[in-house]
Biopython code that builds the backbone (N, CA, C, O; Angstrom):
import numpy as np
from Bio.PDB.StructureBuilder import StructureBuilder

atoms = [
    (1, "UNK", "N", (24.514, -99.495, -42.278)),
    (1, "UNK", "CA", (24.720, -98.139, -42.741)),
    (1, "UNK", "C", (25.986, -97.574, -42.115)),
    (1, "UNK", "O", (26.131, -97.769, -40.908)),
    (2, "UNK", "N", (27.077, -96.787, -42.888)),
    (2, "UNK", "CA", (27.554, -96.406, -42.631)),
    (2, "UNK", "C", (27.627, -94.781, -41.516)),
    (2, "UNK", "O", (27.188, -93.710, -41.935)),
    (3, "UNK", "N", (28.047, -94.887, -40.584)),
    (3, "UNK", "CA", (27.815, -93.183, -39.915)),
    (3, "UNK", "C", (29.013, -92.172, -40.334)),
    (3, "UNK", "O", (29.099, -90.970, -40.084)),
    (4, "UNK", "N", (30.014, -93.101, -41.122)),
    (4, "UNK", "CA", (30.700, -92.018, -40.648)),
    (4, "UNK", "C", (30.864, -90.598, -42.021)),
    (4, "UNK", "O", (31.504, -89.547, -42.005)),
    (5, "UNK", "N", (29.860, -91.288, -43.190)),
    (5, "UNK", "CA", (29.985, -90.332, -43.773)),
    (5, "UNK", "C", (28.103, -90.496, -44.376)),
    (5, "UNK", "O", (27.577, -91.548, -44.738)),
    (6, "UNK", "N", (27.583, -89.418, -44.326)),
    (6, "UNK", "CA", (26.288, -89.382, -45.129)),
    (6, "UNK", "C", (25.430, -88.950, -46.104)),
    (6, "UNK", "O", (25.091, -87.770, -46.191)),
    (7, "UNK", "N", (25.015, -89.893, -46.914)),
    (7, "UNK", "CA", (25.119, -89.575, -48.177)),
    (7, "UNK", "C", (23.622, -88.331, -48.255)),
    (7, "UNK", "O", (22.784, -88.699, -47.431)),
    (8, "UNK", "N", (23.223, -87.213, -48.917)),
    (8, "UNK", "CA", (21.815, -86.735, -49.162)),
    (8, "UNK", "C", (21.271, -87.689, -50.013)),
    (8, "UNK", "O", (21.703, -88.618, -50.696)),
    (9, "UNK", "N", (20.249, -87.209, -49.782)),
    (9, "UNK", "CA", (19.271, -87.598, -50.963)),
    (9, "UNK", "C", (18.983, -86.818, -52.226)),
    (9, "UNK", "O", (17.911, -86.333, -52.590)),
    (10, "UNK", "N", (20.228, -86.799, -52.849)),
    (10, "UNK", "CA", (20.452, -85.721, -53.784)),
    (10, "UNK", "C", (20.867, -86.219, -55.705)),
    (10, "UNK", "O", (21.105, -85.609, -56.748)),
    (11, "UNK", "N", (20.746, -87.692, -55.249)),
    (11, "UNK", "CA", (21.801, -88.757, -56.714)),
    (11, "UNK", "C", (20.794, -87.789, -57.622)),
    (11, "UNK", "O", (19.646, -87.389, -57.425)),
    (12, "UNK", "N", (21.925, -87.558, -58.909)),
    (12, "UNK", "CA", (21.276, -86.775, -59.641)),
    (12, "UNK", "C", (22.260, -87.522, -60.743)),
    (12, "UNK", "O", (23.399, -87.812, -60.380)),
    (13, "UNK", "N", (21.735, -87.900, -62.370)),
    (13, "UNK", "CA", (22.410, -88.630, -63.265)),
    (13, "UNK", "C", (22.514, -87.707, -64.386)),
    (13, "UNK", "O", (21.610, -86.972, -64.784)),
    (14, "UNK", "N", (24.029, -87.832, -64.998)),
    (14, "UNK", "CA", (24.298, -86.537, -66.205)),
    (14, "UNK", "C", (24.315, -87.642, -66.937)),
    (14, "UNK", "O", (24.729, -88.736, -66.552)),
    (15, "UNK", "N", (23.877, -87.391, -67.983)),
    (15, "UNK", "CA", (24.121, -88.414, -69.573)),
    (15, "UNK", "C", (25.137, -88.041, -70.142)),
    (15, "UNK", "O", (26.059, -88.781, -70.488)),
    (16, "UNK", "N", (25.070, -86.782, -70.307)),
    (16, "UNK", "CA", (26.579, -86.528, -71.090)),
    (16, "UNK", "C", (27.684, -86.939, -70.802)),
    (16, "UNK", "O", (28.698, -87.127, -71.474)),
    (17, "UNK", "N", (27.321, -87.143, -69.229)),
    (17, "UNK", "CA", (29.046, -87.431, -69.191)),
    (17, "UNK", "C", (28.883, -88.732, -68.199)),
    (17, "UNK", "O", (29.803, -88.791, -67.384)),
    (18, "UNK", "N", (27.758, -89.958, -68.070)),
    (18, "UNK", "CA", (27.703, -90.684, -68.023)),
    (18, "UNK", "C", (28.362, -90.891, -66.329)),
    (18, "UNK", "O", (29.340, -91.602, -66.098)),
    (19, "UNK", "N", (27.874, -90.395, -65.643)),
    (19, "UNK", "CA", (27.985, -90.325, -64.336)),
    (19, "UNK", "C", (26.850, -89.425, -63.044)),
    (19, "UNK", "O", (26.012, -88.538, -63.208)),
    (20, "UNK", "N", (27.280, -90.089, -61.902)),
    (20, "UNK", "CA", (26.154, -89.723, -60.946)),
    (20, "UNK", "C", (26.701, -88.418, -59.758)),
    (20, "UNK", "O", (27.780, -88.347, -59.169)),
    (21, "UNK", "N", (25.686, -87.618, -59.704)),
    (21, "UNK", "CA", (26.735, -86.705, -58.372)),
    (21, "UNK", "C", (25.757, -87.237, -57.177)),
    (21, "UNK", "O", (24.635, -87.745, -57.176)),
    (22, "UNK", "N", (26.648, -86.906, -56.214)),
    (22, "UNK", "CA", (25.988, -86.959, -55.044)),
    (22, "UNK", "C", (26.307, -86.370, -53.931)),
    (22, "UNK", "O", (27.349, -86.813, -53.447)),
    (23, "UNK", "N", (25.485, -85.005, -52.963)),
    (23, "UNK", "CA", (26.553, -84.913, -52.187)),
    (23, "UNK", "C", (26.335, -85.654, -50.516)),
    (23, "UNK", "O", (25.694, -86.664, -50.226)),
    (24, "UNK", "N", (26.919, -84.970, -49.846)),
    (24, "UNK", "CA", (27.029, -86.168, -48.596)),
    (24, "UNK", "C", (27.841, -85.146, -47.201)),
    (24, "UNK", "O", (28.573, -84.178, -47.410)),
    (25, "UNK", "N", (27.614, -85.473, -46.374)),
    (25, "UNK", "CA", (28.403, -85.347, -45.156)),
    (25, "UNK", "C", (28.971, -85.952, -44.434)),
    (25, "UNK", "O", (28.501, -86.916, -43.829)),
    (26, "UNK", "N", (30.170, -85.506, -44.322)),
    (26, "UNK", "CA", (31.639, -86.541, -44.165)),
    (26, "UNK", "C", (32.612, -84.947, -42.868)),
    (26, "UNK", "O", (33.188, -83.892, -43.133)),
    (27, "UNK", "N", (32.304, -85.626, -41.675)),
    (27, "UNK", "CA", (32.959, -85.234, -40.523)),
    (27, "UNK", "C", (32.498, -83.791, -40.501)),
    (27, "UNK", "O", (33.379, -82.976, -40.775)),
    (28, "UNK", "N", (31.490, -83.389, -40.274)),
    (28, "UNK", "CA", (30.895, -81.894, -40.861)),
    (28, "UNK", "C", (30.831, -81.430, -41.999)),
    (28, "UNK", "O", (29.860, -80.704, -42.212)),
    (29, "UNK", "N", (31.881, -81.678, -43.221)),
    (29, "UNK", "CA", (31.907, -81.306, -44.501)),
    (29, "UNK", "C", (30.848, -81.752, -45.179)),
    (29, "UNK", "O", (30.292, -82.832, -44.982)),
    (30, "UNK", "N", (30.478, -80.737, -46.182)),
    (30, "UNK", "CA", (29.848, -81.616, -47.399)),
    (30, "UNK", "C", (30.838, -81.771, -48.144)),
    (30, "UNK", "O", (31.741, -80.940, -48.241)),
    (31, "UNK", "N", (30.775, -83.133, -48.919)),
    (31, "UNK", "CA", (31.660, -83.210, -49.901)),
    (31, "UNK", "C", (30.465, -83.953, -50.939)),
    (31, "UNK", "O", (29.336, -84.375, -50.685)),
    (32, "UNK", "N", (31.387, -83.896, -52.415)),
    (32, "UNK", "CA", (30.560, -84.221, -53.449)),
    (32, "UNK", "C", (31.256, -85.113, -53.766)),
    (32, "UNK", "O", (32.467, -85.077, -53.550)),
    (33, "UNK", "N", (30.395, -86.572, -54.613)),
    (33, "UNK", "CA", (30.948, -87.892, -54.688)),
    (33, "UNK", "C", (30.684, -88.040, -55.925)),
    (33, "UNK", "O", (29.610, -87.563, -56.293)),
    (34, "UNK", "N", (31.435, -88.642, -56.823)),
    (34, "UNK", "CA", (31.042, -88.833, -58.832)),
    (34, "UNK", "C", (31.193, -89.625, -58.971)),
    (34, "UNK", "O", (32.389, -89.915, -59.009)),
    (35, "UNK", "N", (30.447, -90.466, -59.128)),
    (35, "UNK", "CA", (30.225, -92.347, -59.485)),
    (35, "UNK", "C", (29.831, -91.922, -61.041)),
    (35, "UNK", "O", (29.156, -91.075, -61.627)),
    (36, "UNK", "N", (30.999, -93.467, -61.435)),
    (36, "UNK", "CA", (30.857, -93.122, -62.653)),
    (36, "UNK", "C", (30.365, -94.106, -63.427)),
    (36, "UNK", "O", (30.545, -95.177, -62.847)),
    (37, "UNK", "N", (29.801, -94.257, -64.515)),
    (37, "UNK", "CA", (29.031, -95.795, -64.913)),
    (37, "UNK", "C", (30.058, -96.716, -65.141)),
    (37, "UNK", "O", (29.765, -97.911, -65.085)),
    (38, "UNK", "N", (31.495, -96.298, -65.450)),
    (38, "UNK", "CA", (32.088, -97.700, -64.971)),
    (38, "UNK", "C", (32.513, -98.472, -63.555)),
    (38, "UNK", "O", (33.119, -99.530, -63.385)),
    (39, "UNK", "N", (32.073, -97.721, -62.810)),
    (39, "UNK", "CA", (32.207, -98.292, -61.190)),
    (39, "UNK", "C", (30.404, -99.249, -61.397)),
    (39, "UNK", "O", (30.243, -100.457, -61.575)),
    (40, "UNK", "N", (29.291, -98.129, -61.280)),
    (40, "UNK", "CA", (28.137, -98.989, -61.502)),
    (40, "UNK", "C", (28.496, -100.202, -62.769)),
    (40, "UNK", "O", (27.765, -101.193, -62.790)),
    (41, "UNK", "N", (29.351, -100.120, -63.554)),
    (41, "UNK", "CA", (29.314, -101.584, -64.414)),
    (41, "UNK", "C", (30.331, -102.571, -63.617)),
    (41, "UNK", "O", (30.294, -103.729, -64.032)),
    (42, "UNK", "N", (31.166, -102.340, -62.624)),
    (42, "UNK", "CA", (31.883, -103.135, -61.639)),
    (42, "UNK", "C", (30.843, -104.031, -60.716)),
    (42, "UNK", "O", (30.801, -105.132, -60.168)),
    (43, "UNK", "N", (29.876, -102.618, -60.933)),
    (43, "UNK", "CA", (28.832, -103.563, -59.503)),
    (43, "UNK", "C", (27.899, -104.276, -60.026)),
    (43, "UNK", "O", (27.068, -104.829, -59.305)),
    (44, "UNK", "N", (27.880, -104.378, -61.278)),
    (44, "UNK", "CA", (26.786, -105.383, -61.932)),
    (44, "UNK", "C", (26.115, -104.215, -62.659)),
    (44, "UNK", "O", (26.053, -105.046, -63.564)),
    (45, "UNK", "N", (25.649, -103.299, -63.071)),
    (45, "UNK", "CA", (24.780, -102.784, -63.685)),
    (45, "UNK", "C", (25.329, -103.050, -65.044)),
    (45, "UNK", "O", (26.453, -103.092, -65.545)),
    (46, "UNK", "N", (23.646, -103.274, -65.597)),
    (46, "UNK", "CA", (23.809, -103.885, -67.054)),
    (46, "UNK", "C", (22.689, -103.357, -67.849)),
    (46, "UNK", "O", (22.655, -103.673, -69.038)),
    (47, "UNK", "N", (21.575, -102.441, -67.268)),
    (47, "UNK", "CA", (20.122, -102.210, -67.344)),
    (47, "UNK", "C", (21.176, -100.182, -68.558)),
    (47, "UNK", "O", (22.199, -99.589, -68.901)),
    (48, "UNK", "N", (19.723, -100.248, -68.543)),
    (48, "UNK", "CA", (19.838, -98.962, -69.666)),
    (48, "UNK", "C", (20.070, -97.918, -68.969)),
    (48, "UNK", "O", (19.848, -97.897, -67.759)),
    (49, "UNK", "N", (20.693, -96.599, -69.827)),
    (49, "UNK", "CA", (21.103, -95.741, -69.171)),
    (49, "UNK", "C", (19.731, -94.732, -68.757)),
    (49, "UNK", "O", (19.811, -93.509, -68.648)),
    (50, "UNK", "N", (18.845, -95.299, -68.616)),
    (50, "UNK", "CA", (17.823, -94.146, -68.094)),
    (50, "UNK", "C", (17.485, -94.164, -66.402)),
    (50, "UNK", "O", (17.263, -95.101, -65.635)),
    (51, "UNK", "N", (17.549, -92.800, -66.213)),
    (51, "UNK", "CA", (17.730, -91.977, -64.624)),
    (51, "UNK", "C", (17.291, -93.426, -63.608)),
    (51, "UNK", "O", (17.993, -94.183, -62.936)),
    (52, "UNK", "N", (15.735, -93.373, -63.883)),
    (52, "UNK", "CA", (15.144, -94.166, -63.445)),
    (52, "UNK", "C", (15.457, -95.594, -62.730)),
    (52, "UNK", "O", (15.152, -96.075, -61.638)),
    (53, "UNK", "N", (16.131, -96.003, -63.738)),
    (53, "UNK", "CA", (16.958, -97.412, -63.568)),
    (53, "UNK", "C", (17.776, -97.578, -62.680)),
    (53, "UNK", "O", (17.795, -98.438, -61.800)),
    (54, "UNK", "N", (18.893, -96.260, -63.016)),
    (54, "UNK", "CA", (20.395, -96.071, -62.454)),
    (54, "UNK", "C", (19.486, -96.012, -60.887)),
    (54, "UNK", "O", (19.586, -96.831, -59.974)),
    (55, "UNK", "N", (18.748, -94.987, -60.919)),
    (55, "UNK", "CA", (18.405, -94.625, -59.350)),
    (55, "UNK", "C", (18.691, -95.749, -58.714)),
    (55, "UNK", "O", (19.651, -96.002, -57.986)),
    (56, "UNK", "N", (17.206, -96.840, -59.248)),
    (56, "UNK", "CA", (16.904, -98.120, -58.946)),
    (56, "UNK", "C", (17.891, -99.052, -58.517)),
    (56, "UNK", "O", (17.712, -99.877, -57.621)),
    (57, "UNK", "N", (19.130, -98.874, -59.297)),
    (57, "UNK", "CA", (20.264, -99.384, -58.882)),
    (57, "UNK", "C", (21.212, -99.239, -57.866)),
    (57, "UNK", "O", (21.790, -100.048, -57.141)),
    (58, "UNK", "N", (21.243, -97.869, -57.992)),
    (58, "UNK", "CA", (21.788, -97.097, -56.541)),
    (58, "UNK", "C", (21.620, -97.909, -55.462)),
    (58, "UNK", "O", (22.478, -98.488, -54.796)),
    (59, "UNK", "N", (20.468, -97.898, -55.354)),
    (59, "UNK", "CA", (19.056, -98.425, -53.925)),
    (59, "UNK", "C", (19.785, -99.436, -53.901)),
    (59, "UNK", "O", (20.174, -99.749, -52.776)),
    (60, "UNK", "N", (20.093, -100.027, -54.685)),
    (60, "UNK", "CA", (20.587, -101.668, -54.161)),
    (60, "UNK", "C", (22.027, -101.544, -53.931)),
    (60, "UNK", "O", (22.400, -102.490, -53.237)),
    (61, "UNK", "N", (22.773, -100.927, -54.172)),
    (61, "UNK", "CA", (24.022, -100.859, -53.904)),
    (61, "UNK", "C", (24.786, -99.940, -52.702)),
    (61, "UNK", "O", (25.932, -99.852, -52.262)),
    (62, "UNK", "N", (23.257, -99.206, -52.389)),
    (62, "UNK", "CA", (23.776, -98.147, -51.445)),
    (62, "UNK", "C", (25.314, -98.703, -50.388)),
    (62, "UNK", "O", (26.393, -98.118, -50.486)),
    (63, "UNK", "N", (25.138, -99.624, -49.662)),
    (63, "UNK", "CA", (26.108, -100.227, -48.863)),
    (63, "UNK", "C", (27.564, -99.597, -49.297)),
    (63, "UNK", "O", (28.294, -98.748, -48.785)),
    (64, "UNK", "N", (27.662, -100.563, -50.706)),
    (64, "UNK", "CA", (28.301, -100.200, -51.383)),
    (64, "UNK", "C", (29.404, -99.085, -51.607)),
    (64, "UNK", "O", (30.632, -99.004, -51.570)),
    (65, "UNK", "N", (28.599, -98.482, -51.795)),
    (65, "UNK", "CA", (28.908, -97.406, -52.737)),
    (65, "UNK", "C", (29.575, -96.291, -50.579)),
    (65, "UNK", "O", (30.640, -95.904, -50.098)),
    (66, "UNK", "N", (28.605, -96.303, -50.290)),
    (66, "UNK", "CA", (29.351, -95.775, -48.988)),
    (66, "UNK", "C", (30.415, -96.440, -48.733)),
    (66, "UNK", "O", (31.515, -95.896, -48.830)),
    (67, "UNK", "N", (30.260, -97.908, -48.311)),
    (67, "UNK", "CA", (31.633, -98.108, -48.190)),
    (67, "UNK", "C", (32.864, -97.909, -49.092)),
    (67, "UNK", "O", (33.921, -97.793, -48.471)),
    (68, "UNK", "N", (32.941, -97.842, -50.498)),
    (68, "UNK", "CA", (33.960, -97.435, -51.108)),
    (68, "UNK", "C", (34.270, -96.207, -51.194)),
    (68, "UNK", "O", (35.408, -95.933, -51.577)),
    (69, "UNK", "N", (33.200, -94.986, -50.808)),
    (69, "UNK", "CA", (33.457, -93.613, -51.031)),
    (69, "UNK", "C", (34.472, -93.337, -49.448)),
    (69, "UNK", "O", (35.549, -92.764, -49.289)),
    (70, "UNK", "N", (33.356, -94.178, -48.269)),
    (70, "UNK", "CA", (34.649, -94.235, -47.382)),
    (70, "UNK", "C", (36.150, -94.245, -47.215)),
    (70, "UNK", "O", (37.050, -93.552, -46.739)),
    (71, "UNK", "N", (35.944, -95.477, -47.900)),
    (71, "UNK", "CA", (37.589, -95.982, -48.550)),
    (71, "UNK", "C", (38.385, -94.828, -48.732)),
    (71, "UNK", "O", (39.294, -94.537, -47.955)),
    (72, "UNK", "N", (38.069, -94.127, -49.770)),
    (72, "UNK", "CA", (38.197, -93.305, -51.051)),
    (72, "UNK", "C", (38.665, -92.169, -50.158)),
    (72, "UNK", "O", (39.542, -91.366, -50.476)),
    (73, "UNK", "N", (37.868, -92.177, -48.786)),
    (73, "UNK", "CA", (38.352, -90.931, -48.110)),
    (73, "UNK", "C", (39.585, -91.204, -47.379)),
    (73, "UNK", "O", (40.503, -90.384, -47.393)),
    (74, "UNK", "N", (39.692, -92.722, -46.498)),
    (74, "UNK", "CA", (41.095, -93.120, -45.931)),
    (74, "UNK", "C", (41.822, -93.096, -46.433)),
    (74, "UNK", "O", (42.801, -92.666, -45.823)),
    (75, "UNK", "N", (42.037, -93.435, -47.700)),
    (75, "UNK", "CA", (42.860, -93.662, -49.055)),
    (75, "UNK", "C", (43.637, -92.128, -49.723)),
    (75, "UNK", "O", (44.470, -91.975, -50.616)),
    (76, "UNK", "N", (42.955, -91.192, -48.863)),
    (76, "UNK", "CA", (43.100, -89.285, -48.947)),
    (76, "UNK", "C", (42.672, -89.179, -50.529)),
    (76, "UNK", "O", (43.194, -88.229, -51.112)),
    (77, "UNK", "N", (41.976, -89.843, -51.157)),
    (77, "UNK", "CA", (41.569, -90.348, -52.806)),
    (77, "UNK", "C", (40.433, -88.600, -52.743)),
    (77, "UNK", "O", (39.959, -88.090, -53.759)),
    (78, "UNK", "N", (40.297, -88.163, -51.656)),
    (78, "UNK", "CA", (39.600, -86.394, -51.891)),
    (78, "UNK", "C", (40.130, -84.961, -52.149)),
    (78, "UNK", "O", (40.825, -84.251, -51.421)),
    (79, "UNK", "N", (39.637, -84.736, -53.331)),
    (79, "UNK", "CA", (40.681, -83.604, -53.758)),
    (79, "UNK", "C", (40.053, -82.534, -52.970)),
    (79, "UNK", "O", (39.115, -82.450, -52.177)),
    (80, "UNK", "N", (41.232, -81.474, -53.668)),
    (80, "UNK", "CA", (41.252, -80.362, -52.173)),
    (80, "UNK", "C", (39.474, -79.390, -52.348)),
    (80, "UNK", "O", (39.059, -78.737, -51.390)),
    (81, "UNK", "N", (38.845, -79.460, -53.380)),
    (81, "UNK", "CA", (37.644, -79.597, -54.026)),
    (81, "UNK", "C", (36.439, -79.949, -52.839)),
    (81, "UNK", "O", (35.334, -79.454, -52.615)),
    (82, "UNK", "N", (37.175, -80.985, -52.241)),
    (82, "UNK", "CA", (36.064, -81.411, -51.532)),
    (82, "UNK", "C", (34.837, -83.219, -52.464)),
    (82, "UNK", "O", (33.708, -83.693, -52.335)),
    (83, "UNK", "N", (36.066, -83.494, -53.260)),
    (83, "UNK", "CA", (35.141, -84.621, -54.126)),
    (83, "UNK", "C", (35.930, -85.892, -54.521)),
    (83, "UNK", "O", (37.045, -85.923, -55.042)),
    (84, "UNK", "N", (35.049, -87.058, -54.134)),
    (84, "UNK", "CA", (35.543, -88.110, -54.174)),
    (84, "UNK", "C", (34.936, -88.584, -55.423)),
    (84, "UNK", "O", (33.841, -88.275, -55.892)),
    (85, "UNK", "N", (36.075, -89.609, -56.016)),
    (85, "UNK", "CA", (35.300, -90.583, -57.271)),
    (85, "UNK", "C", (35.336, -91.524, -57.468)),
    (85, "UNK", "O", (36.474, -91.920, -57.722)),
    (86, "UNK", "N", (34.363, -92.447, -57.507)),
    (86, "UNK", "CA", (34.226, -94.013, -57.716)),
    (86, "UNK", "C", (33.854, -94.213, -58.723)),
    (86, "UNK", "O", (32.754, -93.977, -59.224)),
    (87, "UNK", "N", (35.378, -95.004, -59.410)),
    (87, "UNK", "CA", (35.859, -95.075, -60.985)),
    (87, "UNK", "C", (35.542, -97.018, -61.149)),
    (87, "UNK", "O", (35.767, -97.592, -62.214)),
]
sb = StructureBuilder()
sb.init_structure("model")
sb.init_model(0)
sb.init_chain("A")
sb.init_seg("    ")
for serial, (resi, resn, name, xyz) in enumerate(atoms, 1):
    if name == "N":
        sb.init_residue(resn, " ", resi, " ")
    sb.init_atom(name, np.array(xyz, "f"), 0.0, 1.0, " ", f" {name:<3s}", serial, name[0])
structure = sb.get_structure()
């Protein structure tokens, strides 16, 4: 697990626009993170677009997905917003 940024327990999935929010704490901040189903189709997801699933998927990728939102933050890839996105 990553410490240096932490994610809530908050993944919440929009259909419309085919992406996940999430927010998290990163050096005191909250910041908000938008995974988008083509990052989850990078990581293998292939299952249907229902909540349920995606969650399910999450769970397995958690590692993941912190470590690239990490990245995302060294990378200064966070707008002044306060939100990172894993495209």
């Amino acid at each position: 697990m990553n410490q240096a940024i932490l994610f809530n327990d908050d993944l919440q999935w929009h259909c419309a626009s085919e992406q996940l929010t999430q927010s998290a704490l990163y050096s005191g901040a909250i910041i908000r993170c938008v995974i988008h189903l083509s990052y989850l189709k990078s990581k293998g997801f292939d299952g249907d677009l229902d909540e349920n699933v995606i969650h399910d998927f999450c769970a397995l990728i958690s590692f993941d997905i912190e470590e690239d939102a990490q990245q995302a933050i060294e990378d200064e890839l966070i707008s002044d917003e306060g939100v990172i996105e894993l495209n």
